[in-house]
Backbone bond lengths (Angstrom), bond angles and torsions (degrees), N, CA, C in turn:
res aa  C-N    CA-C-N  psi(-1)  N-CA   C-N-CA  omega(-1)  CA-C   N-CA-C  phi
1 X - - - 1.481 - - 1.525 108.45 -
2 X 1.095 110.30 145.97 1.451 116.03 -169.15 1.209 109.75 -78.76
3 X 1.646 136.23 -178.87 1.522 146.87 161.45 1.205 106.01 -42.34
4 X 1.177 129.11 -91.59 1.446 154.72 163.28 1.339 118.92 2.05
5 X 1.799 109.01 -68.09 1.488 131.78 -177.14 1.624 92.93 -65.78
6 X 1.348 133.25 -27.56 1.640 116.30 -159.68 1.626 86.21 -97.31
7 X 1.132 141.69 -48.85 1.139 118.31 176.58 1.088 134.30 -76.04
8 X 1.914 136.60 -6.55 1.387 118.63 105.16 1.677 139.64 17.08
9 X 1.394 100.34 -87.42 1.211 110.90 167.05 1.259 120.10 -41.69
10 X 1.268 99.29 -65.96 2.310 102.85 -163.12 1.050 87.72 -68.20
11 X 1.456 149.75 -48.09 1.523 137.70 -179.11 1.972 101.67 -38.38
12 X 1.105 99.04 -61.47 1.610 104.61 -173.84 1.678 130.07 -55.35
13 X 1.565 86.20 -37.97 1.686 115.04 173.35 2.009 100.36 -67.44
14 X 0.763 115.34 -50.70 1.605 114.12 -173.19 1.447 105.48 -77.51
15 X 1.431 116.54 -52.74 1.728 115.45 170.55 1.930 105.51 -37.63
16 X 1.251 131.13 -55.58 1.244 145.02 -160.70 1.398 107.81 -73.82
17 X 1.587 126.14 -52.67 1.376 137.24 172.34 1.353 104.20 -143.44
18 X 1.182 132.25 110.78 1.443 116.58 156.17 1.494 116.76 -77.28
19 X 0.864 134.47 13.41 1.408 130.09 165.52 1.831 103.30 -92.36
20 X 1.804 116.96 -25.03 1.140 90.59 172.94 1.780 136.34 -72.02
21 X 1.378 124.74 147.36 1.029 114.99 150.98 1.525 134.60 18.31
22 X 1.071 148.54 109.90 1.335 138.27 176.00 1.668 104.44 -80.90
23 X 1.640 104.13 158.73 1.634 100.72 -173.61 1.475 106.60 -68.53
24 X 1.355 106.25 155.13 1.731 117.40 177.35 1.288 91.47 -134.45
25 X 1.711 105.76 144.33 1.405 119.78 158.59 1.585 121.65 -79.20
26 X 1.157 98.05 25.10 1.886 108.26 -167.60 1.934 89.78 -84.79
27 X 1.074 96.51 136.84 1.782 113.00 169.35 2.013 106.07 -30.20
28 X 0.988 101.95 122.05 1.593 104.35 159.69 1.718 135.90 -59.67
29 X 0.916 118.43 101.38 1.541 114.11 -169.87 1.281 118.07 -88.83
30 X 1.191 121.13 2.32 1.939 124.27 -175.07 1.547 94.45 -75.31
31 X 1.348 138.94 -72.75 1.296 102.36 -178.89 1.643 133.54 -37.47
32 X 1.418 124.05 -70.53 1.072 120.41 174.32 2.188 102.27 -33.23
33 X 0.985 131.38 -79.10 1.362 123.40 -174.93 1.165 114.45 -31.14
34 X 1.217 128.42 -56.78 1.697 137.05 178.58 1.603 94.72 -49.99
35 X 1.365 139.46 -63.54 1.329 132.81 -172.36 1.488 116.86 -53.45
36 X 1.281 111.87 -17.92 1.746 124.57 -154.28 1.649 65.85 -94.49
37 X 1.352 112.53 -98.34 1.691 107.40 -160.64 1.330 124.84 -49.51
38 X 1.667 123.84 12.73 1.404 110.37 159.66 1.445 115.92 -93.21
39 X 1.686 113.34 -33.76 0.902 111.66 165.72 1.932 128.84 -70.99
40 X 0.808 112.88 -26.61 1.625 106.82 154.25 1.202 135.83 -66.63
41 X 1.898 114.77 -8.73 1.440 126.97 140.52 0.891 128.18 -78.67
42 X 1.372 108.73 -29.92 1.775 105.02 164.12 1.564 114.89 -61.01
43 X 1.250 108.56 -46.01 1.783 107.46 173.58 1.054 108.06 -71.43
44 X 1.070 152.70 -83.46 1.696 132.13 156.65 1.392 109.57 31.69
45 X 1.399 107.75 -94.50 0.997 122.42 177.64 1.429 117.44 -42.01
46 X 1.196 131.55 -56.99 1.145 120.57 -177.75 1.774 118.18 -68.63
47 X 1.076 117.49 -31.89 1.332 114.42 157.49 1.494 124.53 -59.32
48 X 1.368 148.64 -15.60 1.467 167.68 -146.49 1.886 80.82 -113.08
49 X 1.560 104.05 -70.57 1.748 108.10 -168.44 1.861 111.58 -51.02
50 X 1.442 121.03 -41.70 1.085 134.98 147.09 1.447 132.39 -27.15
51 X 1.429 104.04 -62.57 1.337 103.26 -175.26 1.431 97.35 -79.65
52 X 1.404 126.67 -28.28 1.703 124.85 175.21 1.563 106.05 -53.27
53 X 1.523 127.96 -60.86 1.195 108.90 -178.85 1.893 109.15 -73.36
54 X 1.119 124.62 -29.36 1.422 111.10 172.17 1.381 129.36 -28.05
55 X 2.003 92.82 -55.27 1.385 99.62 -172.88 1.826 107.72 -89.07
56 X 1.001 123.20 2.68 1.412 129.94 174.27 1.527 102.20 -77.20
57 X 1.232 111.83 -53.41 1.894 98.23 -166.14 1.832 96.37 -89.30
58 X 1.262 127.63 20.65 1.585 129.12 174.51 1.559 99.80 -101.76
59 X 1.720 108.40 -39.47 1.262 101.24 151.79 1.114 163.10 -81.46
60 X 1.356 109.46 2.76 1.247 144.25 -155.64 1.935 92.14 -107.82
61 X 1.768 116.39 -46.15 1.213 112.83 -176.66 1.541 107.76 -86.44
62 X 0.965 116.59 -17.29 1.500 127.29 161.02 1.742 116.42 -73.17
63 X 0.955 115.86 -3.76 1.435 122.15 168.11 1.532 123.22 -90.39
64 X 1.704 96.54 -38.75 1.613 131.86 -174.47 1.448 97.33 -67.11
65 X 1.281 122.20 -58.91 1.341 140.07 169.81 1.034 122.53 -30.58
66 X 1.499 114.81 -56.00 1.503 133.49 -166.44 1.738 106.20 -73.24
67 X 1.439 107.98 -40.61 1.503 107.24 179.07 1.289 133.27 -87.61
68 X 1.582 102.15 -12.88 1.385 116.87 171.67 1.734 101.86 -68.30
69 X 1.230 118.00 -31.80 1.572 127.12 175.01 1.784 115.60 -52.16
70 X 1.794 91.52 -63.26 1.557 93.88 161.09 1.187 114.87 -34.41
71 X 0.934 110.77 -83.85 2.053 135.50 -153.23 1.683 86.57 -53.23
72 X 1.342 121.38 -63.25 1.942 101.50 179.78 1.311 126.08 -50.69
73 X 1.655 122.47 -24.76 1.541 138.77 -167.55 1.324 90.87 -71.83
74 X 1.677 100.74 -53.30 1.527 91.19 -167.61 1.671 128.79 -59.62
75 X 1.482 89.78 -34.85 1.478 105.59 -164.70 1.534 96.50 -75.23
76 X 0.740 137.66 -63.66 2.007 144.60 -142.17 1.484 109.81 -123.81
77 X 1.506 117.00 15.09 1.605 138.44 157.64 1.803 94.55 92.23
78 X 1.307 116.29 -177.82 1.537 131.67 -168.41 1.481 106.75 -104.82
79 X 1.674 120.13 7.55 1.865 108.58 178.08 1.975 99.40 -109.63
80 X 0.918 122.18 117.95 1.621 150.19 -129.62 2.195 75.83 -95.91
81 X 1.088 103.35 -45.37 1.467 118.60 -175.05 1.759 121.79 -55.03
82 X 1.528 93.42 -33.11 1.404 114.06 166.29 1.887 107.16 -90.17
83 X 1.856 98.37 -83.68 1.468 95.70 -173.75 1.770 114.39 -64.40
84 X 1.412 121.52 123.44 1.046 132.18 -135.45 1.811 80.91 -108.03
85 X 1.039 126.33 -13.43 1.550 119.90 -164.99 1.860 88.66 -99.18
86 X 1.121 111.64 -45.40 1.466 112.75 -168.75 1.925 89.15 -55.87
87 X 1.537 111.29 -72.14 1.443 102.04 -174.79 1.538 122.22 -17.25
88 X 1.343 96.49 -44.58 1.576 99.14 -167.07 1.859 126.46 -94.58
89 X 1.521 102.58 -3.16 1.365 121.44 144.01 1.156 111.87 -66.84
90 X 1.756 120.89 -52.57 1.024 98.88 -157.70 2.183 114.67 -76.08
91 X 1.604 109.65 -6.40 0.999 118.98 -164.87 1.672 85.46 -74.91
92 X 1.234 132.61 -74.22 1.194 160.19 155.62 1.772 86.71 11.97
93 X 1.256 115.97 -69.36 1.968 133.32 -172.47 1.781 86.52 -37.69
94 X 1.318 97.15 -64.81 1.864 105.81 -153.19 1.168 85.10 -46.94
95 X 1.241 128.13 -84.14 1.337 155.40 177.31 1.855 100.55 13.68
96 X 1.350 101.06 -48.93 1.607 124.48 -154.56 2.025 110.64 -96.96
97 X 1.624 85.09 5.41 1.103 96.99 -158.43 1.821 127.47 55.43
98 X 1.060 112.43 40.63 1.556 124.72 168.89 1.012 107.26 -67.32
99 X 2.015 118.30 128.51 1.646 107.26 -175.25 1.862 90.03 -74.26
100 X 1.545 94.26 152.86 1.747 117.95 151.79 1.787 108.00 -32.96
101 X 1.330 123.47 -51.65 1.402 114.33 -175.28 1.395 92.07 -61.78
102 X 1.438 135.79 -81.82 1.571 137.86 -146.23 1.608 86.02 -49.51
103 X 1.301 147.18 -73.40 1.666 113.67 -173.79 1.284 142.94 -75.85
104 X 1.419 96.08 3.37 1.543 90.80 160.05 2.102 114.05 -82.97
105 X 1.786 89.18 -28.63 1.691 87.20 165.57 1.530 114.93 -64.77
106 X 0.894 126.89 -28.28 1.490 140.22 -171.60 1.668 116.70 -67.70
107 X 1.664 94.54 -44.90 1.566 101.42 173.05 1.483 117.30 -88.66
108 X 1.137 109.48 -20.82 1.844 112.92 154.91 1.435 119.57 -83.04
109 X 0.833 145.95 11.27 1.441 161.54 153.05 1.859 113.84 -77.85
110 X 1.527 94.89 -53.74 1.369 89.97 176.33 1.377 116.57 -79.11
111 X 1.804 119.71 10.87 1.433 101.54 168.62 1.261 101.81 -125.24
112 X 1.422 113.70 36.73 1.264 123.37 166.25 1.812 114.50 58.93
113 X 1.067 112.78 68.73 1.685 155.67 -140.81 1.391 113.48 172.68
114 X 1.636 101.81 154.38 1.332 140.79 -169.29 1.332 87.51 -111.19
115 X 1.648 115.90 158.25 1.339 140.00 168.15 1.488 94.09 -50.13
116 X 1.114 127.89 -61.43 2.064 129.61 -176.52 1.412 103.27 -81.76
117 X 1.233 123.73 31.28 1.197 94.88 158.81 1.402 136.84 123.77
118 X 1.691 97.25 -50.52 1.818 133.13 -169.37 1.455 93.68 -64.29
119 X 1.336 108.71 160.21 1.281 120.36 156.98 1.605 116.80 -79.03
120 X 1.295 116.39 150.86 1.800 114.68 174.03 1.561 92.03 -130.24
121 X 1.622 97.91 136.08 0.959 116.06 137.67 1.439 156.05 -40.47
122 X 1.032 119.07 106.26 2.228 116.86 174.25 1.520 105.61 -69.79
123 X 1.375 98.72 133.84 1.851 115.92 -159.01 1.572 73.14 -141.89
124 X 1.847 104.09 129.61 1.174 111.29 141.77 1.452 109.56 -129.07
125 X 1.097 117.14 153.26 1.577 135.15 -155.48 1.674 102.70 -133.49
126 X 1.261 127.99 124.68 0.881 152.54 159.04 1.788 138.71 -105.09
127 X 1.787 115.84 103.15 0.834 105.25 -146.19 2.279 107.17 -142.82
128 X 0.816 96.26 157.02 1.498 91.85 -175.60 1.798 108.10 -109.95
129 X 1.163 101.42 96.57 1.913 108.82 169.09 1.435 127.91 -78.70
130 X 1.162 110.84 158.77 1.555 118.65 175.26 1.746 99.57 -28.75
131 X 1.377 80.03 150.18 1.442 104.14 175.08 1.064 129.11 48.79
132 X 1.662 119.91 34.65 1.714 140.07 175.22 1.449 96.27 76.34
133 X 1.171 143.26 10.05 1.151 132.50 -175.60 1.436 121.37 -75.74
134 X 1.272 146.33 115.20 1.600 150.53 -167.79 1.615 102.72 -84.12
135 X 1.133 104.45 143.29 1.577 117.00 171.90 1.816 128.75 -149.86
136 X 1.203 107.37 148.11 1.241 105.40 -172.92 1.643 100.02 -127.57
137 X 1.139 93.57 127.92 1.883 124.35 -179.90 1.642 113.53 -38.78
138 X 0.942 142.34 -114.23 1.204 163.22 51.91 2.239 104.49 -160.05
139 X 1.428 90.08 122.79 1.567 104.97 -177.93 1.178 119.83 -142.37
140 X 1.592 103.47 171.58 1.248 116.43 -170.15 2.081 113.14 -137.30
141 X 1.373 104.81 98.42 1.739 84.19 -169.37 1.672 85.33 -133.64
142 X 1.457 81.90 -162.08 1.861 99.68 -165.89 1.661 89.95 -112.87
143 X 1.407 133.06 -4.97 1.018 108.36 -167.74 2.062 73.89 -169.30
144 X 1.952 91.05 120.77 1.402 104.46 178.13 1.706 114.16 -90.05
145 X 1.207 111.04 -5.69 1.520 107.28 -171.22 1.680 95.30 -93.22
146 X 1.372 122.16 -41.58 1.992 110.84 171.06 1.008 101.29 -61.97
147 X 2.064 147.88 -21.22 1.234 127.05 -155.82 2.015 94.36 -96.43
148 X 1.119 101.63 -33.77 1.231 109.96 -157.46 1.927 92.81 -82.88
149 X 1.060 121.84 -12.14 1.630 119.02 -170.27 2.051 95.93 -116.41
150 X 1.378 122.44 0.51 1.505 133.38 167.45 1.569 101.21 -74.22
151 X 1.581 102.22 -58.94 1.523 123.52 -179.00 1.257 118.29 -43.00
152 X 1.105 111.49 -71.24 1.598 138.08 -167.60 2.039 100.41 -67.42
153 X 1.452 112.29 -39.69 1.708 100.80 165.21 1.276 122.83 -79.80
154 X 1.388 134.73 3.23 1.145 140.49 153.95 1.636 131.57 -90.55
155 X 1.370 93.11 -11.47 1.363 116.61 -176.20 1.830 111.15 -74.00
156 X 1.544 83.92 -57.52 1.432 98.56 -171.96 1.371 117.63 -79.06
157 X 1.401 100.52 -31.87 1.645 108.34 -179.24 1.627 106.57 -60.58
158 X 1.739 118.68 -18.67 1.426 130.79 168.64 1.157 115.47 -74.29
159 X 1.268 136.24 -12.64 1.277 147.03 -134.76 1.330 123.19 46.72
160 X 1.001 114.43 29.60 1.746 116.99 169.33 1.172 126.44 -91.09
161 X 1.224 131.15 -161.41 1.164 124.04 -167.77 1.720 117.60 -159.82
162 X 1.197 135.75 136.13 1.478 129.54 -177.77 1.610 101.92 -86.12
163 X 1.505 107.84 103.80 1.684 122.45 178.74 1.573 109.93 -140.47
164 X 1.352 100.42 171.71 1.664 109.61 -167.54 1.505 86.91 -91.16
165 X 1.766 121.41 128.20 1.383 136.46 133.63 1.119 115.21 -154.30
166 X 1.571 111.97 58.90 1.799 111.34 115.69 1.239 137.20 -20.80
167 X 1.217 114.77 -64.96 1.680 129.11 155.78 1.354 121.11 -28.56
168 X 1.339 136.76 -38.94 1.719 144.86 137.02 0.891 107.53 -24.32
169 X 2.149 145.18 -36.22 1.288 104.18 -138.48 1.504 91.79 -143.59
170 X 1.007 131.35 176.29 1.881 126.35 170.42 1.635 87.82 -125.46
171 X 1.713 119.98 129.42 1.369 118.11 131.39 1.193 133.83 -71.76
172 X 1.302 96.16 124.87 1.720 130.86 157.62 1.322 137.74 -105.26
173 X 1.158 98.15 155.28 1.488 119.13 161.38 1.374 122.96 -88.48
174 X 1.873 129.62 125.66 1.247 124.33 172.07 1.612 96.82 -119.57
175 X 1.633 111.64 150.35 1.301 123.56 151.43 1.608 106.52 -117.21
176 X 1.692 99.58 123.25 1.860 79.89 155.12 1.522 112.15 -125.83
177 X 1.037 94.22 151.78 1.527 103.66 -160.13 2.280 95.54 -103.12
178 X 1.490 93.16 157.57 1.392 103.39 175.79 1.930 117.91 -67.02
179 X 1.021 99.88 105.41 1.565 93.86 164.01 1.831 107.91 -4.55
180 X 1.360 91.00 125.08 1.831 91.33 157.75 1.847 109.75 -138.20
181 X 1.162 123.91 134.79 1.217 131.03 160.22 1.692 116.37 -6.85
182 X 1.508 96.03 -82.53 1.228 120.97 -179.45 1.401 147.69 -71.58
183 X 1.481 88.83 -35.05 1.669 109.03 168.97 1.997 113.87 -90.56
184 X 1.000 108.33 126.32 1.695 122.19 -173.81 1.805 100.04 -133.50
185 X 0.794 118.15 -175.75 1.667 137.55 -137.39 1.591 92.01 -85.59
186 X 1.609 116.36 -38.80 1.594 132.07 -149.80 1.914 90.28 -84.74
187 X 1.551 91.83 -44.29 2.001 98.89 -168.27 1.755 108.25 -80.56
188 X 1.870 113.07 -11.22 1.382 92.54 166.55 1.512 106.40 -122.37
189 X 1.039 118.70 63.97 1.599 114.14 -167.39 1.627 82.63 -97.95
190 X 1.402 116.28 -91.20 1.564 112.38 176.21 1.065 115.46 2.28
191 X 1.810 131.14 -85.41 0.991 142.27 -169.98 1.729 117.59 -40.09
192 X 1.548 100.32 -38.60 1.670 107.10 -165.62 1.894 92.26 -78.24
193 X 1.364 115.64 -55.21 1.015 120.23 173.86 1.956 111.54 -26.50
194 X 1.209 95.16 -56.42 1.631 106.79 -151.59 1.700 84.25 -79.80
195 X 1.033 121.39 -18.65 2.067 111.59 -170.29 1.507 100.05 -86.19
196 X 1.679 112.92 -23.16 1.363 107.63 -167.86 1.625 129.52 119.27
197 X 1.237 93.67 13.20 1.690 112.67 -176.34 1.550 124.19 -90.69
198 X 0.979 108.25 112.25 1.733 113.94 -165.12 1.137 116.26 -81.07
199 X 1.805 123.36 2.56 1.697 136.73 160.46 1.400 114.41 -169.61
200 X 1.112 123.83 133.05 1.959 120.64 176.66 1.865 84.35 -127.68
201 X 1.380 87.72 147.77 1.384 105.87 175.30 1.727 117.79 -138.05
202 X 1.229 124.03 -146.70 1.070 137.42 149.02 1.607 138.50 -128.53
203 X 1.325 133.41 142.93 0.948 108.37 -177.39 1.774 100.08 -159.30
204 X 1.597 113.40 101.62 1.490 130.85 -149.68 1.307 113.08 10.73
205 X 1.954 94.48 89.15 1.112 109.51 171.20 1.957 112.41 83.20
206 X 1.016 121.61 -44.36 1.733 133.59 -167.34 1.750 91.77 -70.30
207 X 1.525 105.96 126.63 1.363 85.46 159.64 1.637 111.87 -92.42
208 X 1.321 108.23 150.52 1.839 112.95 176.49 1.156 106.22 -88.21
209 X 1.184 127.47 141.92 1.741 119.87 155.12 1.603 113.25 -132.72
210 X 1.514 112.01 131.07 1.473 112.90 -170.88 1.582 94.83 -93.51
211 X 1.264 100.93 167.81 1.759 111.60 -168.16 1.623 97.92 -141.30
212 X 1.276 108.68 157.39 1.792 102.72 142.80 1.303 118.08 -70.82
213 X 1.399 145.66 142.54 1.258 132.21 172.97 1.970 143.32 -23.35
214 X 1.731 76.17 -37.39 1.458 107.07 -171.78 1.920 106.36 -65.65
215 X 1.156 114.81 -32.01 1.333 130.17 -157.97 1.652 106.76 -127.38
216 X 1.092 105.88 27.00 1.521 104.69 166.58 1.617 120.35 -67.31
217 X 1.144 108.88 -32.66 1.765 114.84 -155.91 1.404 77.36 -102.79
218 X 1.716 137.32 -56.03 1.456 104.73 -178.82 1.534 148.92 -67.91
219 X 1.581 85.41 -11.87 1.715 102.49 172.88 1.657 105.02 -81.85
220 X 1.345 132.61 -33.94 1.110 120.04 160.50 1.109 116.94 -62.75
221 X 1.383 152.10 -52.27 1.592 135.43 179.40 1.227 134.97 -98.54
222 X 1.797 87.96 20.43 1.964 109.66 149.76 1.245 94.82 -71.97
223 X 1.344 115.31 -72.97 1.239 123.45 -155.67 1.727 131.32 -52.67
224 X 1.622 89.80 -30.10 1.398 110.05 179.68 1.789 105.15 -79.19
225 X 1.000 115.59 -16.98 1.451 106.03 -174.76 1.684 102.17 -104.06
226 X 1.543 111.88 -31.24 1.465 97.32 176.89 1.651 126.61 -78.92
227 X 1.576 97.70 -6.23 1.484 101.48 176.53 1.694 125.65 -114.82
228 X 1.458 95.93 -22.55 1.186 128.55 172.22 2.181 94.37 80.70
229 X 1.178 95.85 68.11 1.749 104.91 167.22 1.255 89.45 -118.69
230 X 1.442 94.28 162.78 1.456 128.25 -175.76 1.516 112.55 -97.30
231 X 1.191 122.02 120.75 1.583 109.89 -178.88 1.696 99.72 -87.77
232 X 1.636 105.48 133.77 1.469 111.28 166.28 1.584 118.61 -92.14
233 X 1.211 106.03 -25.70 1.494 101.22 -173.42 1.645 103.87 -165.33
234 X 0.923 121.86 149.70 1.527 127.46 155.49 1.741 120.45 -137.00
235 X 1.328 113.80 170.68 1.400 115.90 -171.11 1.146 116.75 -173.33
236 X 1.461 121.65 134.59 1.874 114.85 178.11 1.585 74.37 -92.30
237 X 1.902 106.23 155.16 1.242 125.36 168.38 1.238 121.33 -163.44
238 X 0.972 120.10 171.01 1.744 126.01 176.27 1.249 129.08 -101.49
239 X 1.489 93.52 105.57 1.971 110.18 -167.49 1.246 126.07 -74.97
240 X 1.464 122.94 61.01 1.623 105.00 -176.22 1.608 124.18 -3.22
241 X 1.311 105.59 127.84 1.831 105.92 175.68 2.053 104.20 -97.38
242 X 1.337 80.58 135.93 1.688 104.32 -171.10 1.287 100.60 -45.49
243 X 1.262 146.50 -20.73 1.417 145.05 -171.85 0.967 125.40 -88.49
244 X 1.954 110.00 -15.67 1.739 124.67 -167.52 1.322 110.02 -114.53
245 X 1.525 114.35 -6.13 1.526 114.55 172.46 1.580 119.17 -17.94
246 X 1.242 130.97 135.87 1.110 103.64 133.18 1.356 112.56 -122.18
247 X 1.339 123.75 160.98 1.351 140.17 -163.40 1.796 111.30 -109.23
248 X 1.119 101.38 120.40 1.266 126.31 -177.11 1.464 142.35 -80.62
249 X 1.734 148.20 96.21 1.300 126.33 -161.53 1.754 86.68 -81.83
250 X 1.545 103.44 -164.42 1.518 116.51 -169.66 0.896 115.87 -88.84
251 X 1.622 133.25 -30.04 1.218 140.02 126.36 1.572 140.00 5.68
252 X 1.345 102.41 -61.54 1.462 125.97 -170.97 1.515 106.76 -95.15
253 X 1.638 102.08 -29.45 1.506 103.52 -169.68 1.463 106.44 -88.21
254 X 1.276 120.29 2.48 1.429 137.52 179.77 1.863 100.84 -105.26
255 X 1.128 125.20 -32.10 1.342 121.11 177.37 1.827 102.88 -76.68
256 X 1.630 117.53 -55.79 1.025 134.13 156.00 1.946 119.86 -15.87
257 X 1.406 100.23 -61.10 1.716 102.82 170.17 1.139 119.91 -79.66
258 X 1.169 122.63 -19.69 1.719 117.95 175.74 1.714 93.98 -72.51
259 X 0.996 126.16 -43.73 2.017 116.64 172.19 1.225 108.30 -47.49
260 X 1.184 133.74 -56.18 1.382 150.32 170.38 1.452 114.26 -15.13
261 X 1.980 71.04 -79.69 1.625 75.57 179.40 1.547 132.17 -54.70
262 X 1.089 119.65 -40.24 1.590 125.97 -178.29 1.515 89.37 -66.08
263 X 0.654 117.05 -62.15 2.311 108.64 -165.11 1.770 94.59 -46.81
264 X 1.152 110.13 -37.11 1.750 99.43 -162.24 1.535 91.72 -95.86
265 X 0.994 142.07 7.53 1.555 153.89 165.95 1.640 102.07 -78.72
266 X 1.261 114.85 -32.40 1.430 109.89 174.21 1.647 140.72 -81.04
267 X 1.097 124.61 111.46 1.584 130.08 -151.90 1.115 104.86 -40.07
268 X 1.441 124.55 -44.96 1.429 112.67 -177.95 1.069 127.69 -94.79
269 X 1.457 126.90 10.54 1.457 136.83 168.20 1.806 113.96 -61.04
270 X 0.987 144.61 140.69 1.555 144.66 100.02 0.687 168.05 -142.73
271 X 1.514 126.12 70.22 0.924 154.15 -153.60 1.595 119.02 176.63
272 X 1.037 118.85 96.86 2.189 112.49 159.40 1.244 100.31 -126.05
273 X 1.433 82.18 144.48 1.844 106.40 -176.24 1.452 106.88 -116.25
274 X 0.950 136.98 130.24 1.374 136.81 -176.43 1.468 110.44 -119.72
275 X 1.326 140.72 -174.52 1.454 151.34 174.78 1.802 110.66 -134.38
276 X 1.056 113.00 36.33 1.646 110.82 -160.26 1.469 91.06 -131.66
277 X 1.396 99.38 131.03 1.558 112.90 171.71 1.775 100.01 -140.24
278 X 1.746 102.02 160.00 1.884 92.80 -164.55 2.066 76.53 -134.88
C-alpha cells in the first residue's frame, strides 16, 4: 500500500474511534483466527456426536442388563442368595453402573410387582413403524392406559401406527446355553432332539436351542442334566417369519432406531420385536 492510501486509513481509523488501534502494515491475523475457531466447532461438535452415541450404547447395555434381571427374578425367584444366576446379573447391573433403585425395580418386575408392592400388568402392544416395519410391544406397568397412550405418541409422532401384526412373527422358545469346550451342535443334537427341541444351532461358541413355547424350561433342564451345560438364559419370543422381512437401507435403519430407542427408554417397556433387517 502506498504513502498516501495508509494515511487515508489512520485518518479514518481515528475519525471512527480514536481509541482504536492505528493502522499497521504488520500481516493480518483474522483470517487465520476465524479458521482456528471454526475448526474447534467443528471438534466440538464432533465430540458432543461422540459422547451422544457413547452414552446411547451405555444405555442401551444398561437396558440389556436391567431385563436380563427381570427374566432371572422371574425364572429362579427374587432372593439373589438362593438364585445364583440372578446374583450374578445382578452383580453384572452394578458393574454397568445401574442405580440400586432400577434393580430392585427389576427384581420386582420379574415377580410381577411394582417397587411398592402392586401388582403390574402384561401389556402386549402391537404396532406398525416407519418403513413397513411390524413390531411387537412387550410390557409390564401398573396402569395399561399411560403404557398404551406412551406407545401410541411415539408411534405416530414416527408415522406409525397401532395395528394387528402378529401375523409377522412365530412364538418361540429360546435356550442358550453357556459355551462348553467340548460340546458343539453335532455332540448335542440327540439330546436336544430327545428333550424336545425343534432346532439347536450355534452362535459364537453359545449353543441356541429353539423350543415350542410350552417346553422352554423343560428342554433346558433336559438338556442341562443330560450333558451337564449351563443354561444362561431362556425366553418365549417373537420370531420374525422369513416372508415378512422388511429390508432396510442405512438411512431408514437409523430413523428406525431412534423409535427404538424412545420405546425402550420407557420404564415399563421390555421387550420390542421388530421384522427389519438392513
Amino acid at each position: 500500500m502506498d504513502s498516501e492510501s495508509r494515511q487515508k486509513y489512520e485518518k479514518y481509523d481515528q475519525q471512527m474511534d480514536p481509541a482504536l488501534p492505528r493502522f499497521s502494515s504488520a500481516p493480518c491475523r483474522s483470517f487465520s483466527s476465524a479458521t482456528c475457531l471454526w475448526s474447534g466447532h467443528n471438534r466440538w461438535s464432533k465430540i458432543k456426536h461422540d459422547k451422544g452415541k457413547n452414552d446411547a450404547a451405555k444405555s442401551k447395555e444398561r437396558t440389556t442388563l436391567t431385563l436380563n434381571v427381570i427374566r432371572l427374578s422371574r425364572e429362579g425367584g427374587p432372593d439373589p442368595s438362593i438364585n445364583t444366576a440372578l446374583a450374578y446379573a445382578i452383580n453384572n447391573a452394578k458393574k454397568a453402573q445401574v442405580s440400586k433403585e432400577a434393580i430392585e425395580k427389576a427384581v420386582a418386575k420379574g415377580q410381577g410387582k411394582s417397587l411398592s408392592g402392586a401388582s403390574l400388568d402384561n401389556v402386549l402392544i402391537e404396532a406398525m413403524l416407519p418403513h413397513g416395519v411390524a413390531a411387537i410391544i412387550e410390557g409390564q406397568t401398573e396402569s395399561k392406559n399411560r403404557i398404551m397412550a406412551d406407545v401410541k405418541m411415539i408411534v405416530q409422532r414416527a408415522g406409525g401406527a397401532l395395528t394387528p401384526t402378529a401375523f409377522s412373527f412365530d412364538k418361540k422358545g429360546k435356550v442358550w446355553f453357556k459355551e462348553h469346550e467340548t460340546i458343539g451342535v453335532d455332540e448335542a443334537m440327540d439330546e436336544a432332539i430327545e428333550a424336545g427341541a425343534e432346532e439347536i444351532t450355534s452362535d459364537d461358541g453359545q449353543l441356541v436351542v429353539e423350543t415350542a413355547p410350552e417346553l422352554v424350561s423343560s428342554v433346558g433342564q433336559k438338556m442341562q442334566s443330560a450333558l451337564g451345560l449351563e443354561v444362561e438364559r431362556s425366553q418365549i419370543l417373537f420370531d420374525p417369519k422369513e416372508d415378512t422381512l422388511a429390508r432396510l437401507d442405512e438411512s431408514q435403519a437409523s430413523e428406525l432406531q431412534s423409535v427404538l430407542d424412545q420405546l425402550e427408554e420407557l420404564d415399563d417397556i421390555q421387550e420390542v420385536y421388530i421384522n427389519a433387517v438392513t
